[in-house]
C-alpha positions as CSV (number, residue, x, y, z in Angstrom):
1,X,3.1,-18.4,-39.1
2,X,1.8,-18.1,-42.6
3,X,1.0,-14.6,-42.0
4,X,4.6,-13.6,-40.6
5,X,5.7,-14.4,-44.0
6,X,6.3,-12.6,-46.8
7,X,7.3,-14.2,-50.4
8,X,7.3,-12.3,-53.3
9,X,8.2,-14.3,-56.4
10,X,8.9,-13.2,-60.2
11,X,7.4,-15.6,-63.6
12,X,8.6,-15.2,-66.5
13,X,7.0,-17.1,-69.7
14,X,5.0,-19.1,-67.3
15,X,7.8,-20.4,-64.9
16,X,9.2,-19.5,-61.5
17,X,12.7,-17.7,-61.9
18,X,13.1,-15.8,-58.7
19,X,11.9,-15.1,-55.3
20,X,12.9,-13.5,-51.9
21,X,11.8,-14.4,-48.5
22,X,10.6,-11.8,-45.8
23,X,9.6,-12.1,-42.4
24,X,6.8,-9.8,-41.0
25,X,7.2,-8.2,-37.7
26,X,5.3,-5.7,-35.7
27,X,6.5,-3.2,-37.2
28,X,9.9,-4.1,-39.1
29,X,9.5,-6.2,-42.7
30,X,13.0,-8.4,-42.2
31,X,14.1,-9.3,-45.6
32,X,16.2,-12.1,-45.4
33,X,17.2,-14.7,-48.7
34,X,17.2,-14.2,-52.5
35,X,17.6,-16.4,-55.2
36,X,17.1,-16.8,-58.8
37,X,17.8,-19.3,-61.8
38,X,18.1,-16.6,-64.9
39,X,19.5,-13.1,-64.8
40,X,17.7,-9.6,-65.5
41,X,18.7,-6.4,-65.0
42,X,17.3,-4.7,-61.8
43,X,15.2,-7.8,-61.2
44,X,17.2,-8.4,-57.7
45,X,15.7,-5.0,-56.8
46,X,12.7,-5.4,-57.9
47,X,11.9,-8.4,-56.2
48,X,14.0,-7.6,-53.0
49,X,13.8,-4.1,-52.3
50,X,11.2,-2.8,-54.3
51,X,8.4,-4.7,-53.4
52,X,8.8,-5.0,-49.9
53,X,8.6,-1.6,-49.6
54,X,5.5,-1.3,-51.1
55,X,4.2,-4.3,-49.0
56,X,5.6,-2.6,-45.7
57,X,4.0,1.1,-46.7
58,X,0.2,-0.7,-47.4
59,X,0.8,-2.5,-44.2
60,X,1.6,0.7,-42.3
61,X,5.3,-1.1,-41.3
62,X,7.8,1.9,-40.2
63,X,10.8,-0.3,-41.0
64,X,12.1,-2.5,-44.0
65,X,15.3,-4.4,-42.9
66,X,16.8,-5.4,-45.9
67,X,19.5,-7.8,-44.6
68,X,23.2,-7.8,-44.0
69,X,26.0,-6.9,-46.6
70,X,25.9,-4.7,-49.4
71,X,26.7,-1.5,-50.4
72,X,24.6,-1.3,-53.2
73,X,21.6,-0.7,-50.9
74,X,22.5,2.8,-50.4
75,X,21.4,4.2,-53.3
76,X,18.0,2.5,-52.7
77,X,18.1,4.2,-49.3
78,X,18.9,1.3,-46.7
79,X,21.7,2.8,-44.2
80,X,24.2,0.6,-42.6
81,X,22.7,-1.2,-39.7
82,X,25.1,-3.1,-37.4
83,X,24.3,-7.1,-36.3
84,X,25.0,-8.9,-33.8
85,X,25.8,-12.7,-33.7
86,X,24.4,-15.0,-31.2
87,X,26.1,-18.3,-32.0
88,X,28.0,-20.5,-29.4
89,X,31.3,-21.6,-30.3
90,X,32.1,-24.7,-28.3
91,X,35.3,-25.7,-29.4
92,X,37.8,-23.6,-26.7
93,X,40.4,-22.7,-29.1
94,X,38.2,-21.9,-31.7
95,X,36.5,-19.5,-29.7
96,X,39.6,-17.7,-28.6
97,X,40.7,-17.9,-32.3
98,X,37.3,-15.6,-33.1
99,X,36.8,-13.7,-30.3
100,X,40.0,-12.5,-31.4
101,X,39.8,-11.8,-35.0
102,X,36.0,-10.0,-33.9
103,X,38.1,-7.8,-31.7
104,X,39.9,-6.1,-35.1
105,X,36.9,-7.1,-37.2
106,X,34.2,-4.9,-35.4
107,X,36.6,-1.6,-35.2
108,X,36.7,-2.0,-39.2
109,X,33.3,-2.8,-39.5
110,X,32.3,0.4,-37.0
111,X,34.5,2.6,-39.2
112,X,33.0,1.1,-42.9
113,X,29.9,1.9,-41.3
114,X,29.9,5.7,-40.5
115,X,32.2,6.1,-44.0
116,X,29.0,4.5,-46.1
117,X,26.4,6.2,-43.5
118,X,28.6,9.3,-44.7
119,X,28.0,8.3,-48.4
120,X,24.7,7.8,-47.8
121,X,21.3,9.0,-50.0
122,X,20.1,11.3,-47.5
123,X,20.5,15.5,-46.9
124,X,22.5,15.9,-44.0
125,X,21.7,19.9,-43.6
126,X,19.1,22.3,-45.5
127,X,20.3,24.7,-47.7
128,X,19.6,28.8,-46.9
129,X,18.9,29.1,-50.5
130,X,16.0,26.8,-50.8
C-alpha cells in the first residue's frame, strides 16, 4: 500500500508545517486532505496542486483529481468534476429528509457546474486570426 500513496510535506526552519495526502491509481493521482499549522502565501498550492502534478507527469499519470469543492482550482486548471456519495442512511426518516434535499441539491450543483466549466481556463474555439 505504501506505494499507492503519495505525501508530499513542506519544512520550514527545520520543522514540519504542512502536508497533503494523495492516493496513486493506475492512472488517476487522487488528492485527497490538506493541512497545515502556519500560513504562507501560495503554499496550499504548492503543496496540493503543484506538486502532484509534477509527480503525476514523471509517473506518466493522465489524470490528477484534486478533490471536491473549490473554485479556486480553476485557475490552476482542475474543471468541475461531479461525485457521487455512497453512504447508507439507516435511519428511515432521515433518509427521506436527504433524499429530498439531494433532489434540489443536485439540479444546483449540475447548473454551478457547467456555469464554472463555462468560466473555466481553457480555449473553447481557435481564433481565424492566429
Amino acid at each position: 500500500m505504501a506505494r499507492d500513496v503519495l505525501l508530499v510535506m513542506a519544512k520550514r526552519n527545520g520543522r514540519w508545517i504542512a502536508g497533503a495526502i494523495n492516493f496513486i491509481g493506475s492512472d488517476t493521482l487522487f488528492g485527497r486532505n490538506w493541512g497545515a499549522i502556519e500560513h504562507h502565501p501560495f503554499l496550499h498550492f504548492e503543496v496540493c496542486y503543484y506538486q502532484a502534478i509534477d509527480f503525476a507527469v514523471q509517473r506518466g499519470l493522465k489524470v490528477v483529481e484534486a478533490g471536491a469543492q473549490g473554485e479556486h482550482k480553476l485557475a490552476r486548471g482542475y474543471l468541475p468534476q461531479t461525485t457521487h456519495s455512497a453512504h447508507f442512511i439507516a435511519d428511515p426518516g432521515l433518509r427521506r429528509a436527504i433524499a429530498d434535499y439531494l433532489k434540489r441539491e443536485r439540479d444546483y450543483v449540475a447548473e454551478v457546474g457547467r456555469e464554472l466549466t463555462e468560466a473555466g481556463p481553457f480555449r473553447k474555439t481557435v481564433d481565424d486570426d492566429a
